[in-house]
C-alpha positions as CSV (number, residue, x, y, z in Angstrom):
1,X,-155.0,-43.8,20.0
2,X,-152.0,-45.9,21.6
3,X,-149.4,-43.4,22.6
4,X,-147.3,-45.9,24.8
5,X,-146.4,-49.5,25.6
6,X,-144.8,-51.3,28.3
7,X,-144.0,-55.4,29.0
8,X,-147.3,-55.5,30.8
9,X,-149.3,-51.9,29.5
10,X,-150.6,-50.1,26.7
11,X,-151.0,-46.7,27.6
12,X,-153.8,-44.7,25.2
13,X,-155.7,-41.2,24.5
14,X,-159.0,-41.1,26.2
15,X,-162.4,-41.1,24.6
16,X,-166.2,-41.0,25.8
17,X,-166.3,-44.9,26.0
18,X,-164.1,-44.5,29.2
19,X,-166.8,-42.4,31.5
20,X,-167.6,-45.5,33.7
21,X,-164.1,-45.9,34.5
22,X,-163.1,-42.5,35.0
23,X,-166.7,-42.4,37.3
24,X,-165.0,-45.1,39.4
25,X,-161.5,-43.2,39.7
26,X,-162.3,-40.2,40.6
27,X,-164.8,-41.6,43.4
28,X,-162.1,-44.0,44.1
29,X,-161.3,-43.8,48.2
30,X,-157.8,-43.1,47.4
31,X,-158.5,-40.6,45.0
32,X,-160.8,-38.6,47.1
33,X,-157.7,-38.8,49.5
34,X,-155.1,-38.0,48.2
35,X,-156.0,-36.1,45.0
36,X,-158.9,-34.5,46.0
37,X,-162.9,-34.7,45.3
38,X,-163.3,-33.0,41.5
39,X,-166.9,-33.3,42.2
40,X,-168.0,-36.2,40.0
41,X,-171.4,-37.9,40.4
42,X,-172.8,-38.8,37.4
43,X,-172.1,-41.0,33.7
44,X,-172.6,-37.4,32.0
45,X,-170.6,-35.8,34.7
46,X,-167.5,-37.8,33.7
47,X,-168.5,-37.6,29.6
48,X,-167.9,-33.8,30.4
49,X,-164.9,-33.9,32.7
50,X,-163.1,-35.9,30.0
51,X,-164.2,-33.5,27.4
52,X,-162.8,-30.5,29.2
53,X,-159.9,-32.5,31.1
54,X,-157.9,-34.8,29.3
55,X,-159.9,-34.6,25.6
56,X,-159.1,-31.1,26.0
57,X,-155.8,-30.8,26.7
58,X,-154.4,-33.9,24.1
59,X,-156.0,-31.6,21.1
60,X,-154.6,-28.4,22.5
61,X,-151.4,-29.5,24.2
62,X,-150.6,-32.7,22.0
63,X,-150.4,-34.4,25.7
64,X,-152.9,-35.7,28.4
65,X,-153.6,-38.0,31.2
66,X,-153.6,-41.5,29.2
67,X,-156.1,-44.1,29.6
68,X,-153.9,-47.0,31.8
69,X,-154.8,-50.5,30.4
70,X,-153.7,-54.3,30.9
71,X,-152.2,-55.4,27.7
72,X,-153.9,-58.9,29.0
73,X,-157.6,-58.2,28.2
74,X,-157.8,-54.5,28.0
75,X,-159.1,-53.5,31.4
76,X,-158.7,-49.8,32.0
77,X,-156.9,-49.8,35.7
78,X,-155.7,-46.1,36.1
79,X,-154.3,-43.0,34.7
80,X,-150.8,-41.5,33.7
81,X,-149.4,-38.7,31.6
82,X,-148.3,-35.3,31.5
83,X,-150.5,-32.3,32.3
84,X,-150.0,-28.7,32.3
85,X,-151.6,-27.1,35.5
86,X,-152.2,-23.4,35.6
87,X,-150.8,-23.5,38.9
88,X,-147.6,-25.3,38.3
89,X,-144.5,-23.3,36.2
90,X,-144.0,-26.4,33.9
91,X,-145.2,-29.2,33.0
92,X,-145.8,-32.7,35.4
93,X,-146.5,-36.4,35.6
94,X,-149.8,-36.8,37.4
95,X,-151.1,-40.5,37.6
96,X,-154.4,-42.1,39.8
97,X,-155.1,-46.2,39.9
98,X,-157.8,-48.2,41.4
99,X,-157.1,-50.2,44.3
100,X,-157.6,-53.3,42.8
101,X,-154.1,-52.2,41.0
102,X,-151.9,-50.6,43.0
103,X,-148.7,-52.2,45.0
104,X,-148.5,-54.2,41.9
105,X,-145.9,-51.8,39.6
106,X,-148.1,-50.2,37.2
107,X,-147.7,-47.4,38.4
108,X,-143.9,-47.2,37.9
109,X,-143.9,-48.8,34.7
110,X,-146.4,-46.2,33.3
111,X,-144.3,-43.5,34.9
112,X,-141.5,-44.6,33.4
113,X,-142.7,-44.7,29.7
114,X,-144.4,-41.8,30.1
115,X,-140.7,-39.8,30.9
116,X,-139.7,-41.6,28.2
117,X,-142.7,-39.3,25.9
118,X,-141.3,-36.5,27.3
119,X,-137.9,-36.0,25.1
120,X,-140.3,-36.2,22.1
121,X,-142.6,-32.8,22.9
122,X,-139.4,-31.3,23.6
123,X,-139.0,-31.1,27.7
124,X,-136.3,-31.1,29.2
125,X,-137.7,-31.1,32.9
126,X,-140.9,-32.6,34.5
127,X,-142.2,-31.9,37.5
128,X,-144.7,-34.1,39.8
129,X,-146.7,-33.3,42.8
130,X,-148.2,-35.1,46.2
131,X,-149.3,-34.4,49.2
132,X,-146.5,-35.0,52.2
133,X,-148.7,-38.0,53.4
134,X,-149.5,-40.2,50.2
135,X,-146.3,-42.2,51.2
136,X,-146.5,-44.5,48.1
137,X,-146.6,-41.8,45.6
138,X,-143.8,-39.9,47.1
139,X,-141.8,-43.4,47.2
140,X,-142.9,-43.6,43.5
141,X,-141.6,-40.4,42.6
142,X,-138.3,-41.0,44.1
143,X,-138.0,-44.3,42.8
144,X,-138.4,-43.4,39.3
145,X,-135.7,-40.7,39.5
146,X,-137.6,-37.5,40.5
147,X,-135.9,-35.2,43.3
148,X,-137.8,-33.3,45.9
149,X,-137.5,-29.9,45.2
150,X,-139.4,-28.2,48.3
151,X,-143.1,-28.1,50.0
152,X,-145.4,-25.4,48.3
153,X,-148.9,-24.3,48.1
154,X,-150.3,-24.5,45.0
155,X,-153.1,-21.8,46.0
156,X,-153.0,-20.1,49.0
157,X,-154.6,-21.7,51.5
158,X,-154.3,-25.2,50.8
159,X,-153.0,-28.2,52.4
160,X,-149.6,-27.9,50.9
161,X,-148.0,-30.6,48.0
162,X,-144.1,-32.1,47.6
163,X,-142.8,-30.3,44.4
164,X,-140.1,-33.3,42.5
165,X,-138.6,-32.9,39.3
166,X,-136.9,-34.6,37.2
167,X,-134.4,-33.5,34.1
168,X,-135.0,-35.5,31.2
169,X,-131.7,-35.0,29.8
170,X,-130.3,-37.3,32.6
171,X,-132.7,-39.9,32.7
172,X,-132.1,-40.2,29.1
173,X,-128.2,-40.7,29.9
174,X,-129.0,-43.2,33.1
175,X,-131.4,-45.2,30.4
176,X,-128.5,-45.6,27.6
């Protein structure tokens, strides 16, 4: 189901049919890096990660990581959307691309439109994370509003993530 559109994007629920892709992102070098390893091998391991991950949390939550896809011949290139992490006091913007497709915008024009989601589940504040050395997604986060709030541990022990937020009350008032 198409939740989203931009110029260049259509932004859309995932389903089953998108376990190659999601194979390739989350093996993606990038991904590994700067997201972390979710421990993804296999076809039927990312048939069940998307049953538990995003499938999961669109027909519980009414939100998810969408499926990111040219507009100009469908390709899947990334993810984007809102998630609700047990580990996080709200809700945030989380978002992941292949290579071939980043430095090109996407990414900020997904952002953007997903923000613009947020007014209609009823939030009023979103918050993203990164880790202090993916330079482009803190740039990202900046440039599509967000603040940095502080530098915090999401469990104890690990490497530590930027905290931004964003109230959607104002970027609703910048947009008009």
């Amino acid at each position: 189901m198409d939740v989203a559109a931009t110029a260049r994007l259509r932004l859309r629920t995932a389903h089953l049919g998108d376990a190659d892709f999601y194979l390739a992102l989350v093996n993606d070098p990038g991904f590994l890096e700067h997201i972390g390893d979710r421990g993804i091998r296999t076809r039927d391991d990312a048939v069940q990660a998307l049953l538990d991950g995003p499938m999961a949390m669109q027909r519980v939550r009414g939100h998810s990581l969408y499926v990111v896809e040219l507009k100009e011949g469908g390709a899947p290139i990334g993810m984007c959307g809102l998630i609700k992490r047990d580990t996080l006091d709200g809700i945030d913007i989380g978002y992941a691309y292949l290579a071939a497709h980043r430095g090109r915008g996407y990414a900020y024009e997904a952002g953007m439109a997903v923000l613009g989601l947020a007014p209609t589940l009823g939030l009023t504040r979103v918050l993203a994370i990164t880790s202090p050395n993916n330079v482009a997604s803190n740039g990202l986060l900046r440039k599509m509003g967000m603040r940095f709030e502080r530098f915090m541990h999401l469990v104890p022990g690990d490497a530590g993530s930027n905290l931004y937020s964003i109230d959607i009350r104002q970027l609703s008032k910048d947009i008009r």
